[in-house]
N, C-alpha and C positions, 0 to 999 in steps of 0.2 A: 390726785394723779396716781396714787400710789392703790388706791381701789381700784379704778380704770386697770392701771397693769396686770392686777391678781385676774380680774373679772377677764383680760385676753389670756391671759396663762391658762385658766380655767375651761374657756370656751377651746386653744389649741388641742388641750392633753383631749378633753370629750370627744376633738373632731380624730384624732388622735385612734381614740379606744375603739370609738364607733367602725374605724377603718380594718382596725386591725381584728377586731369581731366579725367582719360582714369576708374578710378576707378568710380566718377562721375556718369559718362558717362556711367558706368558697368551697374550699379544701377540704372539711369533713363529707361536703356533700359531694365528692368525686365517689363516682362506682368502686374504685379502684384500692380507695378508701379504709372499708372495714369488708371484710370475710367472711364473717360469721352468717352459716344458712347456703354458703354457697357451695353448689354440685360443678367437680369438674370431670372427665374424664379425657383420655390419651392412645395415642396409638405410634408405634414408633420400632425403632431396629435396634439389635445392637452387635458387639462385638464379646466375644470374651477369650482370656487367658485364665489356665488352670495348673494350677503346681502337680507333680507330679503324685501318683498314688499307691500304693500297697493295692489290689486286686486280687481278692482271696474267692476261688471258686470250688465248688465240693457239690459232689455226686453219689451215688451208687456206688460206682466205682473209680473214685477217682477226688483229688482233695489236691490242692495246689492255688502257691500264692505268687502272683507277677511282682517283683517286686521293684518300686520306682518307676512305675510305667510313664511314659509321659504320652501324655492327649491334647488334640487340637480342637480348634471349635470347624465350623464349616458356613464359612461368609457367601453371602450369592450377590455383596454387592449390592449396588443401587439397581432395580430392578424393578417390572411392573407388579410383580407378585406382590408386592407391600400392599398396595391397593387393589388388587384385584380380587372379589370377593368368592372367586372358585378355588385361588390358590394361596390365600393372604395365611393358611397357617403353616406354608411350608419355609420361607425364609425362617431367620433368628431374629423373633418379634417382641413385643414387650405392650400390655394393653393393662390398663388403669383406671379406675373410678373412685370416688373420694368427696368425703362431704367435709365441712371447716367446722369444726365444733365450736369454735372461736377465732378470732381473728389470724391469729396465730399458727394453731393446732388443727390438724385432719387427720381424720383416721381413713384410710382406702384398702379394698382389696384387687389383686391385679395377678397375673399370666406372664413370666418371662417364660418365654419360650428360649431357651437354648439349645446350640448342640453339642455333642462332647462325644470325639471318634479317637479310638486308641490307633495311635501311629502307628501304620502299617513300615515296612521297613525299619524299625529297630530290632535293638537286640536286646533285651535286658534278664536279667538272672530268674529263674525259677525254683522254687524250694517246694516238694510236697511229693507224690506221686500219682500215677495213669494207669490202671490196671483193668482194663477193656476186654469184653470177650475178643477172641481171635477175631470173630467172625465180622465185629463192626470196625468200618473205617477208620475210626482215629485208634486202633489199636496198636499202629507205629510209633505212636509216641508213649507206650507203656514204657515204662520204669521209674525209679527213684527219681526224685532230681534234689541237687541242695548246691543252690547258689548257682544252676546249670546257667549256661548263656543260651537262650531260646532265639532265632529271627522269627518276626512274625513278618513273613515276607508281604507283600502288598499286589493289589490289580488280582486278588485270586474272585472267579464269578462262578465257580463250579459247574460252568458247562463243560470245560473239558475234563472227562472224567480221568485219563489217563494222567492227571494232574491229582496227585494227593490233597487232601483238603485241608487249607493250614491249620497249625496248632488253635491257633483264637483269633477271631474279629468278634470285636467289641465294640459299640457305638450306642450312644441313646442320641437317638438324630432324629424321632417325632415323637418328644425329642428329650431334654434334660428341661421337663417343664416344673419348677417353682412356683407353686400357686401359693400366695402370699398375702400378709396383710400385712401394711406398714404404719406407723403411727409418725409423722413429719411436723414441725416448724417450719414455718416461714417468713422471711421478714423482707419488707423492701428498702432497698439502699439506692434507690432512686437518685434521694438528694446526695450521694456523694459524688454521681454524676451530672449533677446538676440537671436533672430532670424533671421540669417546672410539671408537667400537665401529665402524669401518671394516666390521664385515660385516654390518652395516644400512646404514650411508651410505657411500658413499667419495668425495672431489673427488681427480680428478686433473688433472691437464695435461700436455699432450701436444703435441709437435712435431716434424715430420719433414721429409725431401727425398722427390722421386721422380721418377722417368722411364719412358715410355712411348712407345708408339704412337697415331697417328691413325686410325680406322675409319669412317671417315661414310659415310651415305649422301646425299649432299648432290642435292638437290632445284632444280637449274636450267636456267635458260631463254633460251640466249644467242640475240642478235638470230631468234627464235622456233624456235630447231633442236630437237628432239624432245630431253628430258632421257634420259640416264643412270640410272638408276633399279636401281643397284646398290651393297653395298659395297664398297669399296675403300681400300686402305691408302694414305695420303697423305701420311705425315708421319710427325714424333714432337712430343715434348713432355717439356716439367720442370716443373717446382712445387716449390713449399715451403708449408708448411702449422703453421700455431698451431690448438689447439682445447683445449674442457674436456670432462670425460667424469666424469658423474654416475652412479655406480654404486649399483644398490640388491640386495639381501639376497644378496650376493654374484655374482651372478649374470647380471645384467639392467642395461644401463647406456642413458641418452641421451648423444650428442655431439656439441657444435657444434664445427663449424669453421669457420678463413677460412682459403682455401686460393688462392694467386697463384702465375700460372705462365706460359711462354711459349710458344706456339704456332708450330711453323713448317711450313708445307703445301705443298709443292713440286709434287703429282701431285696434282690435284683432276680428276679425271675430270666433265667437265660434260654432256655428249650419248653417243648411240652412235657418232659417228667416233672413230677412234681416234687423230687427230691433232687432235683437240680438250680443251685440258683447264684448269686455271687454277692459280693458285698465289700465297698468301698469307701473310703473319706478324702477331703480334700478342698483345698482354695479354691475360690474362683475371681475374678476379677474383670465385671461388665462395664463396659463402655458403652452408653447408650442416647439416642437422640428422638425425640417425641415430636408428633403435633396434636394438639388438642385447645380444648375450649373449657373456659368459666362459666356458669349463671346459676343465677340465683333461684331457688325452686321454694 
């Protein structure tokens, strides 16, 4: 009798294993599974907030720093442009590509497109001086300044000429582009939501570092001198970045991020003299939402 019992004990725990391996086995074989060898790429909008900045611009004739400036970004909103393939790099865009070197880990390079415009209607303090021939435009704003309160008034288009041309407009609006590479973790926490079948749903989360370049074409107007209206390298940049990343039928995923990072812009090209240019640091802080796709290549 007592061999009979072992002998069922024996045959339970096999049928047992055999289930729990074929189960296993169910689940290593999900797409959704292992990472490693897989290409994704992304396409997506965002938003950003930026701390305020020191703004140090120097000339020929002329040297002077904004100090505390503060700058907005310029949202367009939900909009067809995202998608439209004649105007998709004018919103505030964010594009991504990335291969998984392991399950875990990917390295990608990618395009925030941001924009970053110096508030027109404030006022904030000036330190430096404006020393302009007579005969050019912004030569009303010659003299000293240290601590001066400047408005940079707002809505100026310079058609009307009887209109003096404000002290500065400032903007990198095509645009404050970070061309980047990041290196990210990923892991899926699926089973905290009790998410049996990852290759219909999957949650992950995701976090990374990254470093790049500055590209802007920044859009300004110092004491009324003719803008610059090129790109130019200006800088670099770092971040760190948290986000989730909702994947559906394996395939197809949205991702949000928040992504903070530090700016530092040493060569801002502002006019066409070439002994004109400006130079800035500063936070930023992107709020961003993607749609893109997985596969394996």
């Amino acid at each position: 009798m007592f061999s009979n019992f072992k002998l069922k004990i024996v045959c339970v725990l096999t049928i047992f294993t055999q289930v729990t391996i074929a189960q296993d086995k169910s689940n290593s074989d999900r797409y959704t599974s292992h990472n490693k060898g897989k290409f994704y790429i992304f396409w997506g909008g965002n938003r950003e907030s930026y701390s305020k900045s020191d703004i140090r611009l120097t000339g020929a004739n002329y040297d002077f720093t904004i100090d505390n400036a503060v700058a907005d970004d310029r949202p367009k909103g939900w909009h067809v442009d995202y998608i439209n393939p004649g105007a998709m790099t004018i919103p505030q865009t964010n594009f991504r590509m990335g291969y998984y070197i392991n399950d875990h880990y990917n390295i990608s390079i990618g395009l925030d497109h941001m924009k970053y415009v110096l508030r027109q209607n404030q006022t904030a303090n000036v330190s430096g001086y404006v020393n302009l021939p007579a005969s050019e435009s912004g030569s009303q704003y010659n003299g000293t300044y240290n601590n001066t309160p400047v408005n940079f008034f707002e809505n100026y288009t310079g058609i009307d000429t009887s209109t003096p041309p404000p002290f500065l407009t400032f903007e990198h609006t095509d645009g404050l582009n970070y061309i980047n590479t990041e290196f990210c973790r990923v892991d899926d926490i699926s089973k905290i939501f009790k998410i049996a079948n990852t290759d219909k749903f999957q949650l992950n989360v995701t976090e990374g570092v990254g470093l790049g370049l500055l590209y802007p074409k920044t859009n300004a107007r110092v004491l009324g001198k003719q803008r610059y209206d090129d790109f130019h390298v200006s800088g670099y940049g770092v971040s760190a970045k948290v986000g989730l990343n909702f994947t559906f039928f394996k395939h197809f995923f949205v991702q949000t991020e928040l992504k903070a990072g530090f700016i530092d812009m040493n060569d801002i090209k502002t006019t066409n003299e070439t002994s004109d240019k400006a130079s800035q640091h500063f936070l930023f802080l992107q709020r961003i939402i993607a749609f893109g796709g997985i596969f394996k290549i």
